[in-house]
C-alpha positions as CSV (number, residue, x, y, z in Angstrom):
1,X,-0.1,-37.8,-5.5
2,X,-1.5,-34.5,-6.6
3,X,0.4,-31.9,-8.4
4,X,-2.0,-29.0,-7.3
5,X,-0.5,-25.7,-6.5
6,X,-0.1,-25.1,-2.9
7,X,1.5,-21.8,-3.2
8,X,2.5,-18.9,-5.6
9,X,5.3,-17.2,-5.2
10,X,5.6,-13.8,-6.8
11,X,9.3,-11.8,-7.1
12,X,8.8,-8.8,-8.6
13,X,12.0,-7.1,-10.2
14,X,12.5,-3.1,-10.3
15,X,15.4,-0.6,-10.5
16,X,16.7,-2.3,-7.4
17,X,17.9,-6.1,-7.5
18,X,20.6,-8.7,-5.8
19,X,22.4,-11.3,-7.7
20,X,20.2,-13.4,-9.1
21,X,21.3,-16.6,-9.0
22,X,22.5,-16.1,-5.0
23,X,19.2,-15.2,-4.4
24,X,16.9,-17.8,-5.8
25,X,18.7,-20.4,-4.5
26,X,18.5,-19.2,-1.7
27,X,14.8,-18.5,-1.6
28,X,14.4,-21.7,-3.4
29,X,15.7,-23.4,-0.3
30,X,13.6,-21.6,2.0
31,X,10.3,-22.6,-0.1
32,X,11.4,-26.1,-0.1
33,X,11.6,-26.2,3.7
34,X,8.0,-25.6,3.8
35,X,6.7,-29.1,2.1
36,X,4.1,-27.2,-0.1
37,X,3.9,-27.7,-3.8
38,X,4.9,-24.3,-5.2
39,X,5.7,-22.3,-8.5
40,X,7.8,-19.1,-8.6
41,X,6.9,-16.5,-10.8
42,X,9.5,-13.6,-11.0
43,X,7.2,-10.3,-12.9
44,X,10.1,-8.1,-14.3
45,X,9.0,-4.6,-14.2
46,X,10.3,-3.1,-17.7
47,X,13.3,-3.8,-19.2
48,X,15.8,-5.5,-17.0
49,X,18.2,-7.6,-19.5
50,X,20.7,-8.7,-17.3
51,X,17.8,-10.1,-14.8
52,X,16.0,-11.3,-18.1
53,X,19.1,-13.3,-19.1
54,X,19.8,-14.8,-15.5
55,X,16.6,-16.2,-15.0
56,X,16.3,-17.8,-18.9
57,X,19.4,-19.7,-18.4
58,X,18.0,-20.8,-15.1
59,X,15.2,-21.8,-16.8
60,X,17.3,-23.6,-19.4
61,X,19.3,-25.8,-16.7
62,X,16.1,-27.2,-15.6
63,X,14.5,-24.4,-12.9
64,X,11.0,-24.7,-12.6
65,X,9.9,-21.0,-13.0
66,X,7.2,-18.7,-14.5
67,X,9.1,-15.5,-16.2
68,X,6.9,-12.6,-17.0
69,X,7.9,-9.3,-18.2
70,X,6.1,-6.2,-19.0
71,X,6.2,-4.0,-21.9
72,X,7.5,-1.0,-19.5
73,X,8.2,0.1,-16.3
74,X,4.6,0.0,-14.5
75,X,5.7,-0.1,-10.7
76,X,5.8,-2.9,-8.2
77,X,1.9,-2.7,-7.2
78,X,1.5,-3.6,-11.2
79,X,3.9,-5.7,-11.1
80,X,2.5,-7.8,-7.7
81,X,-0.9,-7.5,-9.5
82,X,0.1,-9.2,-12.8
83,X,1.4,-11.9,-10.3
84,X,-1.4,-12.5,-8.5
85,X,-3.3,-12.8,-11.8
86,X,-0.8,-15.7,-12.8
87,X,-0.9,-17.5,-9.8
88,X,-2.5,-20.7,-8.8
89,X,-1.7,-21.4,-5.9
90,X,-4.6,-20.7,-2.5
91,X,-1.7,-19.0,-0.6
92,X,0.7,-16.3,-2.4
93,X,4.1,-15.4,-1.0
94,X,5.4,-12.0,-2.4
95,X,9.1,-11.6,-2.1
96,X,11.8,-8.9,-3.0
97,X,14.2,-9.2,-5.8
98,X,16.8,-8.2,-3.0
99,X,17.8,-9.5,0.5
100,X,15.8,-8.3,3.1
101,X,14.3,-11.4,5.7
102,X,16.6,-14.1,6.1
103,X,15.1,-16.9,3.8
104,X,14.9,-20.0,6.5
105,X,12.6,-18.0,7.9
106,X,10.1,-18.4,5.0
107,X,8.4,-21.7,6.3
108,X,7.4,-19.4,9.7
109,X,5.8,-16.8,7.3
110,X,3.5,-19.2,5.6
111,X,2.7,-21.6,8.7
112,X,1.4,-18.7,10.7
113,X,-1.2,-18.5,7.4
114,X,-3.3,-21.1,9.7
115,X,-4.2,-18.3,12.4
116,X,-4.4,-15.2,9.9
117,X,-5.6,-13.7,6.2
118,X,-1.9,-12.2,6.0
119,X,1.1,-11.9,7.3
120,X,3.5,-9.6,7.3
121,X,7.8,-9.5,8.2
122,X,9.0,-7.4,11.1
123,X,12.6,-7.6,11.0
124,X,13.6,-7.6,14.2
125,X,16.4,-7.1,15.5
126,X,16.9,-4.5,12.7
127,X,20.4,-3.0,11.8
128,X,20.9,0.5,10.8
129,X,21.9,4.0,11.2
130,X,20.3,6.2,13.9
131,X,18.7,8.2,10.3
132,X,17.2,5.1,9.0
133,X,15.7,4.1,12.8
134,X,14.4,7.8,12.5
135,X,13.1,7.8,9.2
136,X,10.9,4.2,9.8
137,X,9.6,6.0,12.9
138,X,8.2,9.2,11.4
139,X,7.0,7.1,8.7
140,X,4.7,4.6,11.1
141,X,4.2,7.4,13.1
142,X,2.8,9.6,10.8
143,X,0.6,6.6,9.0
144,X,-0.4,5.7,12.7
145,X,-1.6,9.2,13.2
146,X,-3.6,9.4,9.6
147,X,-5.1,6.1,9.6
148,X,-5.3,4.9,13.1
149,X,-3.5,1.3,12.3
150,X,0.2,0.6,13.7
151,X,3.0,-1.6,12.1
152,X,6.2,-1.2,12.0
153,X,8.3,-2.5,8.6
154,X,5.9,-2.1,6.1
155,X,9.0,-0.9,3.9
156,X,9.6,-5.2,4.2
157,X,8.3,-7.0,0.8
158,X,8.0,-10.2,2.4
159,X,4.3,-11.3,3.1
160,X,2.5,-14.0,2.9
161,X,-1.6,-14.1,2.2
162,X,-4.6,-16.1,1.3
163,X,-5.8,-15.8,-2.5
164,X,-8.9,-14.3,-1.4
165,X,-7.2,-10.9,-0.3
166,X,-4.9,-10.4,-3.3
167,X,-8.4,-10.7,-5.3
168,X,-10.2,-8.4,-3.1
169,X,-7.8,-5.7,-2.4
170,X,-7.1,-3.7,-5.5
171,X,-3.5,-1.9,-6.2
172,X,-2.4,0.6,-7.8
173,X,0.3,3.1,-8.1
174,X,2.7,2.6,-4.6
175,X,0.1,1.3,-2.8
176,X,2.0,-2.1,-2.6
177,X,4.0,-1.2,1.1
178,X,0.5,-0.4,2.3
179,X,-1.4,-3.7,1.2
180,X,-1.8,-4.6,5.2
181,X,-3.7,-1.8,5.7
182,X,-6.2,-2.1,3.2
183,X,-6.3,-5.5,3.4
184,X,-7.3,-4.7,7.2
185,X,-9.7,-2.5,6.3
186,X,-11.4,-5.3,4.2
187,X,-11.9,-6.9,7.6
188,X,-9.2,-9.4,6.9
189,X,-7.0,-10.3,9.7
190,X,-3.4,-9.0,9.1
191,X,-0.4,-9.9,11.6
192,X,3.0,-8.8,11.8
193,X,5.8,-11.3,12.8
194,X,9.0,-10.8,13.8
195,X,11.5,-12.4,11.9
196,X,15.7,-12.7,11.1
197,X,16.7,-9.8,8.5
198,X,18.5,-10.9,6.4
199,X,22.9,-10.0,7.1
200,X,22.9,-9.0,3.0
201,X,20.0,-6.8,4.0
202,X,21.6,-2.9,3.4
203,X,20.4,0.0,1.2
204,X,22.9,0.7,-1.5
205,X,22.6,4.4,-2.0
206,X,19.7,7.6,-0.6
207,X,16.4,8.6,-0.9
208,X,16.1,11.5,-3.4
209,X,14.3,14.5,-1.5
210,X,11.0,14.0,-3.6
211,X,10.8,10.4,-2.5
212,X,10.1,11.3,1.2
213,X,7.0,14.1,-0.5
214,X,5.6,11.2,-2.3
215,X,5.5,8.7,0.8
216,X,3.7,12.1,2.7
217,X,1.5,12.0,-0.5
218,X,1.2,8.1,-0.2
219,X,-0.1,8.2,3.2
220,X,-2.8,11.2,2.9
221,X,-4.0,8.7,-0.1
222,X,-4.5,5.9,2.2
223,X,-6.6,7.9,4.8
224,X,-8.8,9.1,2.5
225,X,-9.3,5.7,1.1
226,X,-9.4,4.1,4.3
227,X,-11.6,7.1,6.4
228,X,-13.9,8.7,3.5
229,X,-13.9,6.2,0.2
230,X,-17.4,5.0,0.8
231,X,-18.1,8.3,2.8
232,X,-16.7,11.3,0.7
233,X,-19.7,13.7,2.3
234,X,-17.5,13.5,5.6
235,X,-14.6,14.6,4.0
236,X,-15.2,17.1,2.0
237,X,-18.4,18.3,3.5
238,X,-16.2,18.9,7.2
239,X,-13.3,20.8,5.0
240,X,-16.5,22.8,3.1
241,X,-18.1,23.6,6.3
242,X,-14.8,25.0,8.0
243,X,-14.4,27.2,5.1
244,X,-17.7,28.6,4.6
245,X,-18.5,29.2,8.1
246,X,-14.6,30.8,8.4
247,X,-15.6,33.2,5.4
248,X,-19.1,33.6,6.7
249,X,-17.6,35.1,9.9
250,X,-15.4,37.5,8.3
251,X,-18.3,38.7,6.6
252,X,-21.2,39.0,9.0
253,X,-18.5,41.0,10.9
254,X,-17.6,43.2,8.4
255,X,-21.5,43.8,7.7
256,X,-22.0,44.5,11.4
257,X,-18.9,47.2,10.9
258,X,-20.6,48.7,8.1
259,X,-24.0,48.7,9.8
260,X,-23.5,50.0,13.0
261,X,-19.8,51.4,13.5
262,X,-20.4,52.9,9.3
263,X,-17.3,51.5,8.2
264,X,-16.9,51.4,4.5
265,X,-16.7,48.2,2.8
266,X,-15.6,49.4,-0.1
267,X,-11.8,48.8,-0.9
268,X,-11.3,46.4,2.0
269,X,-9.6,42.9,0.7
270,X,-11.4,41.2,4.0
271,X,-14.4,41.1,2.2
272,X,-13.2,39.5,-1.3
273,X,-11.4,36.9,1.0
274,X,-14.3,36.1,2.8
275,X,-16.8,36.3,0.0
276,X,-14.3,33.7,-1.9
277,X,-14.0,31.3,1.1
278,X,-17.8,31.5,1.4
279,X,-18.4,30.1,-2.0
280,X,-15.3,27.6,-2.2
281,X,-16.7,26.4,0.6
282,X,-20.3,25.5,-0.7
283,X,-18.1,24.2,-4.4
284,X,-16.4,22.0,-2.0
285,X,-19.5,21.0,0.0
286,X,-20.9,20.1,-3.8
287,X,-18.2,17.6,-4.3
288,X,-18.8,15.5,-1.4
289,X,-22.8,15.5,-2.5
290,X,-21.9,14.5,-5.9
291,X,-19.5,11.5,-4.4
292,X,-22.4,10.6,-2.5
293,X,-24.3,10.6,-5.6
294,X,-21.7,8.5,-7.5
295,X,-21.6,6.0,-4.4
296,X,-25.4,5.5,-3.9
297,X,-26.0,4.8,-7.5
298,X,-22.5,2.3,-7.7
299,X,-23.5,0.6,-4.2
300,X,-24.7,-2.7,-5.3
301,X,-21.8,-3.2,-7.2
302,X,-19.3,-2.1,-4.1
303,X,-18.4,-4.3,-1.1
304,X,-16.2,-3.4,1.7
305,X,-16.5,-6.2,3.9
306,X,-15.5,-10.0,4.3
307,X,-17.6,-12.8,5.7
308,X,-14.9,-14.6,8.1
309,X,-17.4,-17.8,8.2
310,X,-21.0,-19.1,7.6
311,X,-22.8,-21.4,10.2
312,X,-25.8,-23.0,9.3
């Protein structure tokens, strides 16, 4: 019999965590319902000694699991990414170091791995004030709007996914919640299924104000990266144009008053605000040539794109 890995499964561990010892079991039961040959990696994100010391003496009673930790708090894409690294298993299966999908419904997650590149977890039916049901809908809404691509629980940390996409999709910074949609973008073919949340599945706490600003921030990140990355001319050259041409309005009509109605320009703030728009127009129009630039002389080393199948 071999002892090959069939699957990875990567737990990150933040600011926010369960009890430990509740929840692997748990999980561990749900993995062993599948019938692959797995390891579980838990990747603690700093300094987390009460985690740290949980998982060691799990690991001294005979668990089977990886335990990494990093030198400092990196965030949960770094932390996912170190996973990835250390996994060997073909199919990965990232999980949250809290309750959030009921775990027997772990072996539906991976099976569906036979018709997709990913899957994601919909919880569904979803509990929760009529702010939360709010907040998830501006959130999808607004991504929806920016980046043309709909889901609706990408806040859920339970996915499942072929190797091939963890090494092709690059993360960094909070880009983890929006791994489907680059991944998608990659061409790989992402689905969302509904699943049981979890009844231990509640927020302990609020969102500071900031944190909504940086998920704003988050999402104008992803539409650049998903709209202009390999086109920055489009971008920048569209905003450049708009402002030149704005300024070069204000201008040719302030000449025409000076010309013909003998208007003085002199002392009239209208024409510095023009003359300024004019030229941070062209300085922005110069960006997007010099990302063309960058990406013309970088292309052979770029690819965007994933071959689904070769038929000879």
């Amino acid at each position: 019999m071999s002892n090959t890995i069939e699957l990875s499964v990567i737990v990150p561990v933040g600011e926010r965590y369960d009890d430990v010892r509740s929840l692997y079991h748990d999980y561990k039961r749900g993995i062993d319902a599948s019938g692959l040959r797995y390891e579980l990696i838990y990747v603690l994100d700093g300094d987390r000694p009460e985690v740290f010391k949980e998982l060691v003496e799990l690991q001294q009673q005979g668990e089977k699991l990886k335990l990494i930790k990093l030198a400092k708090s990196f965030g949960e894409a770094i932390a996912l990414t170190v996973g990835f690294d250390n996994a060997s298993g073909e199919f990965l299966l990232t999980l949250p170091a809290y309750y959030q999908v009921d775990p027997t419904e772990i072996p539906k997650l991976i099976s569906e791995l036979q018709n997709c590149d990913m899957v994601i977890s919909h919880r569904w039916p979803r509990t929760g004030s009529g702010f939360e049901v709010f907040r998830r809908r501006v959130f999808h809404g607004t991504l929806k709007l920016f980046t043309g691509v709909s889901y609706r629980d990408l806040g859920c940390g339970v996915r499942a996914l072929k190797r091939q996409v963890a090494q092709e999709v690059t993360l960094y910074g909070d880009q983890h919640r929006f791994l489907p949609v680059l991944a998608s973008r990659r061409g790989f073919k992402v689905k969302e299924l509904d699943v049981a949340q979890s009844p231990k599945d509640y927020f302990r706490g609020a969102y500071r104000p900031r944190e909504y600003l940086h998920r704003l921030l988050d999402i104008f990140t992803i539409f650049f990266l998903v709209r202009f990355t390999k086109k920055p001319l489009r971008f920048f050259g569209m905003i450049g144009s708009l402002t030149a041409v704005a300024g070069g309005i204000v201008v040719l009509y302030l000449v025409i008053q000076r010309l013909f109605l003998g208007m003085p320009l002199a002392e009239r703030p209208a024409l510095l605000l023009s003359s300024l728009l004019v030229v941070l127009g062209v300085q922005i129009l110069g960006l997007g040539l010099i990302g063309e630039l960058i990406i013309f002389t970088h292309a052979r080393e770029l690819k965007e794109y994933n071959v689904e199948k070769i038929i000879n």
